[in-house]
VOLOBA-657320 format. One record per residue (C-alpha): residue in three letters; chain; x, y, z. Coordinates in Angstrom, 3 decimals, always signed. Last residue first. Example, Ala and Ser with C-alpha at 12.3 -4.5 7.8 and 13.67 -1.06 7.14 Angstrom:
 rest kette        X        Y        Z
  SER     A  +13.670   -1.060   +7.140
  ALA     A  +12.300   -4.500   +7.800
//
This chain:
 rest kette        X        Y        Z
  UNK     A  +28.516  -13.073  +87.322
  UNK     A  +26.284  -15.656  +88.125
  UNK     A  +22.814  -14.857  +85.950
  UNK     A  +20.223  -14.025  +88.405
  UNK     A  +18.569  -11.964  +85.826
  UNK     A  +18.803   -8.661  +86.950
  UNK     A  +22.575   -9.536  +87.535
  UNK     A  +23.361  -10.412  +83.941
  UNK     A  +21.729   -7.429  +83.254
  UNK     A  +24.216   -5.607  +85.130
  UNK     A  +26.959   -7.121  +83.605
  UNK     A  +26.308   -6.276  +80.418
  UNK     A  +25.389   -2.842  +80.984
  UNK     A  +29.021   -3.075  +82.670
  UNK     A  +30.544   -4.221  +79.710
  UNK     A  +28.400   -1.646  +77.384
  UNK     A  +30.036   +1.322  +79.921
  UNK     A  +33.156   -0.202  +79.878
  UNK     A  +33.173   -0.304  +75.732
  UNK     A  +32.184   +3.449  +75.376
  UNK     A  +34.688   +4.392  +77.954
  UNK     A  +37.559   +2.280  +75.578
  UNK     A  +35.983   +4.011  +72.344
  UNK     A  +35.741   +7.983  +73.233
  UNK     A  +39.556   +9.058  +72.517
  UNK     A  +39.461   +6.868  +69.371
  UNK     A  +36.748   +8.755  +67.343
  UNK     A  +33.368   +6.699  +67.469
  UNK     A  +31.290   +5.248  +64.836
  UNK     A  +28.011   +2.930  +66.009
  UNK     A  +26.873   -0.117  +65.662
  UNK     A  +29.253   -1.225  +63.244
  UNK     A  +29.215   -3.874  +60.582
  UNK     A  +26.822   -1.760  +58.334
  UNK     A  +28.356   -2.770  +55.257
  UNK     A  +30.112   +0.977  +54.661
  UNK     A  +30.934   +1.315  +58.580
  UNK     A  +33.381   -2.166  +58.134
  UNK     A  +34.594   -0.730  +55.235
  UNK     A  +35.743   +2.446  +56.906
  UNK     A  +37.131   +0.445  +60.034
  UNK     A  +39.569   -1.848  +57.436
  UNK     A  +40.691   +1.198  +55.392
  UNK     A  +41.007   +4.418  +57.554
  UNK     A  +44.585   +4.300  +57.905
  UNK     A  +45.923   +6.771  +60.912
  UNK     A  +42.474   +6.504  +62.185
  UNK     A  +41.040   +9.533  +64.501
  UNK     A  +39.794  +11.952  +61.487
  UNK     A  +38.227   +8.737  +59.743
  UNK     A  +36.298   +7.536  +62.860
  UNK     A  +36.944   +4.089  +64.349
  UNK     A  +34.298   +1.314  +64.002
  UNK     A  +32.179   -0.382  +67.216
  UNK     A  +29.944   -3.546  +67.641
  UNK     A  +27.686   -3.870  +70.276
  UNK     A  +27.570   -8.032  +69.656
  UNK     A  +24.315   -9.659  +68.994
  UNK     A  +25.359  -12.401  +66.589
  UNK     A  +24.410   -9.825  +63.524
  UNK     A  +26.674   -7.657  +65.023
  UNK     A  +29.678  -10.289  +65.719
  UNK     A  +29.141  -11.164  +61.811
  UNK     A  +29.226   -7.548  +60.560
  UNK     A  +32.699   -7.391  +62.687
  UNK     A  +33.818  -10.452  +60.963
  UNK     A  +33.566   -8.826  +57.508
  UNK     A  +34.909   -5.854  +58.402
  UNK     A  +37.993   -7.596  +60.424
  UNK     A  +40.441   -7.392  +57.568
  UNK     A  +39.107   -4.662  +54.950
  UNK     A  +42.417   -2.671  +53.380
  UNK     A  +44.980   -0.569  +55.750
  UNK     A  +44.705   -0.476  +59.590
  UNK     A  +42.549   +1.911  +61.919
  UNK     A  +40.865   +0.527  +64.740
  UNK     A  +38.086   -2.338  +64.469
  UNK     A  +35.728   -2.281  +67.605
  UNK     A  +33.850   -5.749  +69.397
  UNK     A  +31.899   -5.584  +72.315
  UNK     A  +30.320   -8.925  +74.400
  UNK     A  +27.464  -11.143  +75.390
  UNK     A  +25.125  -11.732  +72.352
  UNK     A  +26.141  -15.433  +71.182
  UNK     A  +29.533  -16.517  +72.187
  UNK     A  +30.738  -19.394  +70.076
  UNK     A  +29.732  -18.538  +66.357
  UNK     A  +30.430  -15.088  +66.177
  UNK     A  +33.499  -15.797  +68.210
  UNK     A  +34.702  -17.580  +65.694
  UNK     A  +33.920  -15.180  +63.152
  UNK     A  +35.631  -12.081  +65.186
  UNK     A  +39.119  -14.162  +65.257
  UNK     A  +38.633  -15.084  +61.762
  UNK     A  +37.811  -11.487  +60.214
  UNK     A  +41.162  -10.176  +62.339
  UNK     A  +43.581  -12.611  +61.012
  UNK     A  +46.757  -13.702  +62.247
  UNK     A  +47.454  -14.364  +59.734
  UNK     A  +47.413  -11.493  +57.588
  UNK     A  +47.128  -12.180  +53.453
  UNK     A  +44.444  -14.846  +53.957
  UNK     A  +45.335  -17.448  +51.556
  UNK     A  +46.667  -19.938  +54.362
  UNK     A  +42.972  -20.552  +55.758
  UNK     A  +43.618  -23.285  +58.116
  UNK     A  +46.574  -22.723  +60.404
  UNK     A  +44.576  -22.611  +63.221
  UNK     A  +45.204  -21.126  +66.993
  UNK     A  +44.195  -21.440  +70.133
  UNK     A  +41.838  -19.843  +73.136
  UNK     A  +39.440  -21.607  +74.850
  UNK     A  +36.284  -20.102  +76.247
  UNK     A  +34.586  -23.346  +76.793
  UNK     A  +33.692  -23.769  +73.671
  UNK     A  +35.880  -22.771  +70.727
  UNK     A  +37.851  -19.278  +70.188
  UNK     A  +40.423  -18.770  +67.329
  UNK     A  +43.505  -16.835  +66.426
  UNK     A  +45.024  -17.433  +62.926
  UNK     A  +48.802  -18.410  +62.689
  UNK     A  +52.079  -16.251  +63.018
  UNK     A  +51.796  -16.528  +66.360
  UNK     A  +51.279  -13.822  +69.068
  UNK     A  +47.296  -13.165  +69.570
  UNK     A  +47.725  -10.744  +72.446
  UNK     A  +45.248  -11.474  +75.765
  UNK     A  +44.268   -8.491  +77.821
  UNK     A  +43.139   -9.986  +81.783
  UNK     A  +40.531   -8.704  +83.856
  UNK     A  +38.140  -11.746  +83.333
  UNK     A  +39.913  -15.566  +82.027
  UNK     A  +40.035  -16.717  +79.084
  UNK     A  +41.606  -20.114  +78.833
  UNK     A  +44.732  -20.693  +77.245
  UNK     A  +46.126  -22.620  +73.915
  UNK     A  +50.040  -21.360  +72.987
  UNK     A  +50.870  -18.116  +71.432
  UNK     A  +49.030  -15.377  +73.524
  UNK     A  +51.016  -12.513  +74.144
  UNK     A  +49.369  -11.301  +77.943
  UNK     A  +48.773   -8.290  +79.321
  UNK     A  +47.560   -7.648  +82.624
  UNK     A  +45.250   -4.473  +83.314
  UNK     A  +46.120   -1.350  +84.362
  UNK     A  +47.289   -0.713  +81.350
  UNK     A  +49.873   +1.901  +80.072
  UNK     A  +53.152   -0.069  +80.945
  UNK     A  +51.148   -3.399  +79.761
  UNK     A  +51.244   -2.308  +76.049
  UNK     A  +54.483   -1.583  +75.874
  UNK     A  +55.004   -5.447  +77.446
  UNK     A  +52.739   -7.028  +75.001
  UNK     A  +54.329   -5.230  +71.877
  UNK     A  +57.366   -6.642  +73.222
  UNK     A  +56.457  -10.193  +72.830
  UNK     A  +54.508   -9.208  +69.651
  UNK     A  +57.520   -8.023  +67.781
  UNK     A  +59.319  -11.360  +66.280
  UNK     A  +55.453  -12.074  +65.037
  UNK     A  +55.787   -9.476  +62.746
  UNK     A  +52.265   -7.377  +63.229
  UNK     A  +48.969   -7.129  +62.336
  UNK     A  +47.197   -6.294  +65.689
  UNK     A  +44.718   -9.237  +67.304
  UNK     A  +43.078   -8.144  +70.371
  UNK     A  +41.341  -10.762  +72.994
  UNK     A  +39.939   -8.955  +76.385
  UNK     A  +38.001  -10.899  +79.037
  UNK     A  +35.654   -8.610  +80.774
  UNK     A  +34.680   -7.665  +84.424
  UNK     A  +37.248   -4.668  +84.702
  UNK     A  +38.704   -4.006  +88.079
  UNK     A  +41.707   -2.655  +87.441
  UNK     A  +39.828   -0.287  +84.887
  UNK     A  +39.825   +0.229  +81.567
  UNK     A  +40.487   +3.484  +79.640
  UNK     A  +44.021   +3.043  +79.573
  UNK     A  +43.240   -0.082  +77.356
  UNK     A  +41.901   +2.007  +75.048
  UNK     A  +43.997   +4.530  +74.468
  UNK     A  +47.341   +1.799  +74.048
  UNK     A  +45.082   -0.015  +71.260
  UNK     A  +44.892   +3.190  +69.603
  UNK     A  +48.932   +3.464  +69.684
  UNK     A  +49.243   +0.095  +68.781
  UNK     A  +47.093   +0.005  +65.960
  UNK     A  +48.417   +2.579  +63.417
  UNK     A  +48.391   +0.303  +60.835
  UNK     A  +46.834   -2.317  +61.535
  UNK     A  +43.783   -3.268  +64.566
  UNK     A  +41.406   -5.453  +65.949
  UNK     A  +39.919   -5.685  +69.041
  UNK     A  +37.449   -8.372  +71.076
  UNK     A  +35.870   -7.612  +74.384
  UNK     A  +34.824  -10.413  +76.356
  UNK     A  +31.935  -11.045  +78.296
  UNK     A  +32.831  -13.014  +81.264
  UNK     A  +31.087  -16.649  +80.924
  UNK     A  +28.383  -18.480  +82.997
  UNK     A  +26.340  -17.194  +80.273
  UNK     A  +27.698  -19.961  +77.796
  UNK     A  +25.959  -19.278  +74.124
  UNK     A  +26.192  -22.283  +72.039
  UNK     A  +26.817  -21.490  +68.689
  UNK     A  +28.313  -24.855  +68.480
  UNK     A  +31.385  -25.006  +66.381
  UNK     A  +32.508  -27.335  +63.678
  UNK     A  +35.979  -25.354  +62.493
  UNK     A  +36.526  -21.395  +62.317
  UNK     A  +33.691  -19.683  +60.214
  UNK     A  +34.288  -18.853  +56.848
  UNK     A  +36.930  -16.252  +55.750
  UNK     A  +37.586  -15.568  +51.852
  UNK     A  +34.283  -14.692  +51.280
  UNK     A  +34.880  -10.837  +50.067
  UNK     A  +37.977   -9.898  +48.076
  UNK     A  +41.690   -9.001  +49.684
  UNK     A  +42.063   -5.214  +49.136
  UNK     A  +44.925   -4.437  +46.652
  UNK     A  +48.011   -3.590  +45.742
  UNK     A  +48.932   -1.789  +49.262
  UNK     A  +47.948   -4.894  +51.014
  UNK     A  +49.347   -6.884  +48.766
  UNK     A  +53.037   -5.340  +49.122
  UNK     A  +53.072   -4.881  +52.472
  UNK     A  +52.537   -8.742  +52.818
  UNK     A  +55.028   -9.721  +50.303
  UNK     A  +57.099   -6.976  +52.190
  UNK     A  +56.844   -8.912  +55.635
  UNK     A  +57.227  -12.314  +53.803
  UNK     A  +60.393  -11.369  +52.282
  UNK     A  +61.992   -9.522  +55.104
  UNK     A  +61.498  -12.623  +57.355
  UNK     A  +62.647  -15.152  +54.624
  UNK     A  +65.664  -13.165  +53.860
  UNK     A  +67.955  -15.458  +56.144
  UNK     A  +66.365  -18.148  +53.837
  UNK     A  +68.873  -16.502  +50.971
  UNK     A  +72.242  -17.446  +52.722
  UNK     A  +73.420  -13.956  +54.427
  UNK     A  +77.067  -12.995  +53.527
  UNK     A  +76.488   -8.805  +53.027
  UNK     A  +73.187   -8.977  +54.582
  UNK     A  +75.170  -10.415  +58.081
  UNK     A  +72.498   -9.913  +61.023
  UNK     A  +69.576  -10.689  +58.112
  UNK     A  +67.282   -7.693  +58.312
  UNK     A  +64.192   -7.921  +60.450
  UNK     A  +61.116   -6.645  +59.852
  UNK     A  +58.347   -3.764  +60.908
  UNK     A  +54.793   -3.381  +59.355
  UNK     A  +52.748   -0.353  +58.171
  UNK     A  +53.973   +2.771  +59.804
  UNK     A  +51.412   +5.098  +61.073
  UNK     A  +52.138   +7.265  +64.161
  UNK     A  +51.530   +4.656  +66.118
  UNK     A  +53.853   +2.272  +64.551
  UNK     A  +56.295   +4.359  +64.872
  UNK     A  +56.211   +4.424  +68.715
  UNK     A  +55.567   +0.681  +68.901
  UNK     A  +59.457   +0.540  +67.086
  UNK     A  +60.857   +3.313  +69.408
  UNK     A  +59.592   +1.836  +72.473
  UNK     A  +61.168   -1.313  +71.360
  UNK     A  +64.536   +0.323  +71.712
  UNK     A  +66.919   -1.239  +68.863
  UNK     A  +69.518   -4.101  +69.231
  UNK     A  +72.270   -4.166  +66.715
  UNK     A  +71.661   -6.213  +63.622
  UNK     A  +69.129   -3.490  +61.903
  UNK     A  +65.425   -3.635  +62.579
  UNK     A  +63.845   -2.384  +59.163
  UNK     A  +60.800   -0.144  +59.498
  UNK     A  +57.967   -0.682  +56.267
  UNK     A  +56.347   +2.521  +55.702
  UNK     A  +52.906   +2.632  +53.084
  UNK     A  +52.677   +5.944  +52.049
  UNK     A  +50.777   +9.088  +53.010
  UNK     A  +52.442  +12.446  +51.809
  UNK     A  +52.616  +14.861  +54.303
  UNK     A  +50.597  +13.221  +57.549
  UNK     A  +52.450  +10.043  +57.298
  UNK     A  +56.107  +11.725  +56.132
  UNK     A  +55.471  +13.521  +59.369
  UNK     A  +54.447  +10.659  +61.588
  UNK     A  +57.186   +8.593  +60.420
  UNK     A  +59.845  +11.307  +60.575
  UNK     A  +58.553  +11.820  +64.856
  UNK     A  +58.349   +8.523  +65.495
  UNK     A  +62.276   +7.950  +64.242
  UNK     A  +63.497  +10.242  +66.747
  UNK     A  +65.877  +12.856  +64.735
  UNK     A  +68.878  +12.153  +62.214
  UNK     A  +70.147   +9.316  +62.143
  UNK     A  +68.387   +6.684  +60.651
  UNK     A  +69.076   +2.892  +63.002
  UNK     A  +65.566   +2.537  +62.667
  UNK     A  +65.567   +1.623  +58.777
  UNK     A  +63.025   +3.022  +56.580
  UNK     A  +61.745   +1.416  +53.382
  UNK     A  +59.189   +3.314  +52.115
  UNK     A  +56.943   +1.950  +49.477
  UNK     A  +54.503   +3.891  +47.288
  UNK     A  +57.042   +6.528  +47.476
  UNK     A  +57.296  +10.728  +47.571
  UNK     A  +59.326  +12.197  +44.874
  UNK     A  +60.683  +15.618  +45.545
  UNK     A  +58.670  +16.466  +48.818
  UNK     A  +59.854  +12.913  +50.133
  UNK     A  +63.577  +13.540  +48.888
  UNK     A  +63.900  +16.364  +50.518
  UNK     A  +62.144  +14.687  +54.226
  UNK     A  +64.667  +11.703  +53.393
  UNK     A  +67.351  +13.953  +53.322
  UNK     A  +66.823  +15.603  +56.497
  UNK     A  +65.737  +12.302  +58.208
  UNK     A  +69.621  +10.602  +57.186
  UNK     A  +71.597   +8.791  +53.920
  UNK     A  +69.155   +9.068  +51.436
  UNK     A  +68.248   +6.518  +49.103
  UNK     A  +66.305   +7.035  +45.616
  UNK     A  +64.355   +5.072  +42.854
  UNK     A  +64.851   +1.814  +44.062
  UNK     A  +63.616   -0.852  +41.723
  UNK     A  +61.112   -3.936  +42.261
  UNK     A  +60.814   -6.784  +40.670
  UNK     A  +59.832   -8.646  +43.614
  UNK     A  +62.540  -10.960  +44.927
  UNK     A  +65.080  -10.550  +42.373
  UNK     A  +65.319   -6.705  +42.468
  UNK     A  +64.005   -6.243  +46.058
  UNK     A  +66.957   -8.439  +47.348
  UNK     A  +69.318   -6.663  +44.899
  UNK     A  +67.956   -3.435  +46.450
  UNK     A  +68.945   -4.910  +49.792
  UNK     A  +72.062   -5.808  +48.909
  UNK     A  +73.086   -2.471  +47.732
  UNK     A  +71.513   -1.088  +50.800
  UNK     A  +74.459   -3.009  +52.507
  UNK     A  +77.098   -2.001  +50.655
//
């Protein structure tokens, strides 16, 4: 009954049709060979087998776009970062009564798969993302560096290898913005912290960087920097088909900090970030793209490589050493020139 109302919610919503169901992992691994998707839609309550371990099979065997629904009983978060990993697209939230739900207790689903939808229709165009507000340019050497990372599908996984990589005592502010449901980025925050040795913060009021600590942009609203190393958000550009946005993070901090930082764009479907990785380059940044064989998606970091937004190309395993060894070059010139550090 329940799937019934959700393909009566895809029906009205978006047009779209189901063109099979299957009722556990060995039938959706038939089914996949039969007639694999555009769309998956697959909920995390499947029994079956772990849930990671379908996603990154169906992933590797015939690529799709996988949207995870959370159910109305509680599910491990674990399991949902775990998924995403291994190459699901988004995650959402079913109504906790489908069967009776008023239609704005669909508004999470809907936007989710609006989103899904796009970004699997097409790539957003070129010029969509100007810089964020009246800002200075001033460049404020009293500052920590920061590092700045962006990432989609596939992110939290690659965003988990490189934060390993850092140290406790690492000298740099770190901002990341992951496409995600914004119900998910409180616990995205705490995987992420069981792997780091650095703190990790979800972001979704104004705060001031500060060194050594991992800040999560966690609204549903673009991320910015201004003077004085503030974060905060925006909820200018509403066209932009991810908010937060990658491109508008890396713009504003384009604009703010100059020369003294790192910037990489993981794997993640279409060209969010690209554009605002070129501008972090062209502002001085060391500016780093994932590989193809390492990305589960390599849509946003191969664009970024085709416009010449990236200093260099790395596979995963080698970007967070890569980044501590440009933050402490950073550092250490700092020091040469009697810059306080």
């Amino acid at each position: 009954a329940v799937r019934q109302r959700l393909n009566v919610f895809l029906q009205d919503s978006f047009g779209i049709e189901c063109v099979w169901e299957a009722e556990d992992s060995r039938g959706v691994r038939f089914r996949f060979q039969k007639e694999p998707p555009d769309l998956f839609l697959l909920s995390l309550e499947l029994q079956g087998e772990r849930i990671s371990d379908l996603t990154r099979d169906l992933i590797r065997d015939a690529p799709c776009a996988i949207l995870l629904l959370e159910g109305s009983s509680a599910c491990d978060v674990s399991t949902v970062f775990d998924c995403l990993g291994q190459g699901a697209t988004d995650v959402a939230r079913l109504p906790a009564h489908p069967l009776t739900a008023k239609p704005e207790a669909w508004t999470n689903l809907r936007t989710r798969f609006a989103t899904l939808k796009t970004l699997v229709g097409r790539d957003p165009g070129r010029g969509l993302v100007s810089t964020a507000g009246d800002l200075s340019g001033l460049l404020d050497l009293n500052s920590p560096p920061i590092v700045a990372l962006g990432a989609s599908t596939g992110g939290p996984k690659a965003l988990a290898t490189i934060l390993n990589a850092f140290p406790e005592s690492f000298p740099a502010a770190v901002v990341i913005v992951q496409h995600l449901d914004a119900h998910f980025y409180q616990g995205l925050s705490e995987w992420l912290a069981h792997g780091s040795r650095l703190p990790v913060m979800a972001v979704d009021a104004p705060v001031t960087l500060e060194a050594g600590t991992v800040y999560l942009a966690a609204r549903p609203e673009h991320l910015v920097i201004s003077p004085g190393d503030r974060l905060s958000f925006t909820r200018e550009w509403p066209e932009l088909v991810s908010r937060p946005s990658i491109d508008v993070l890396f713009r504003s901090l384009a604009e703010i900090r100059g020369a003294r930082g790192v910037a990489a764009l993981m794997t993640g479907m279409g060209r969010d970030g690209a554009e605002g990785l070129l501008a972090l380059r062209r502002a001085g940044f060391y500016t780093i793209a994932q590989d193809a064989p390492s990305s589960v998606v390599y849509g946003m970091p191969r664009v970024a490589a085709e416009i010449g937004a990236a200093t260099t190309v790395l596979p995963l395993d080698r970007i967070g050493g890569r980044i501590v060894e440009k933050v402490q070059a950073l550092i250490g010139s700092d020091r040469e020139t009697g810059t306080p550090v």
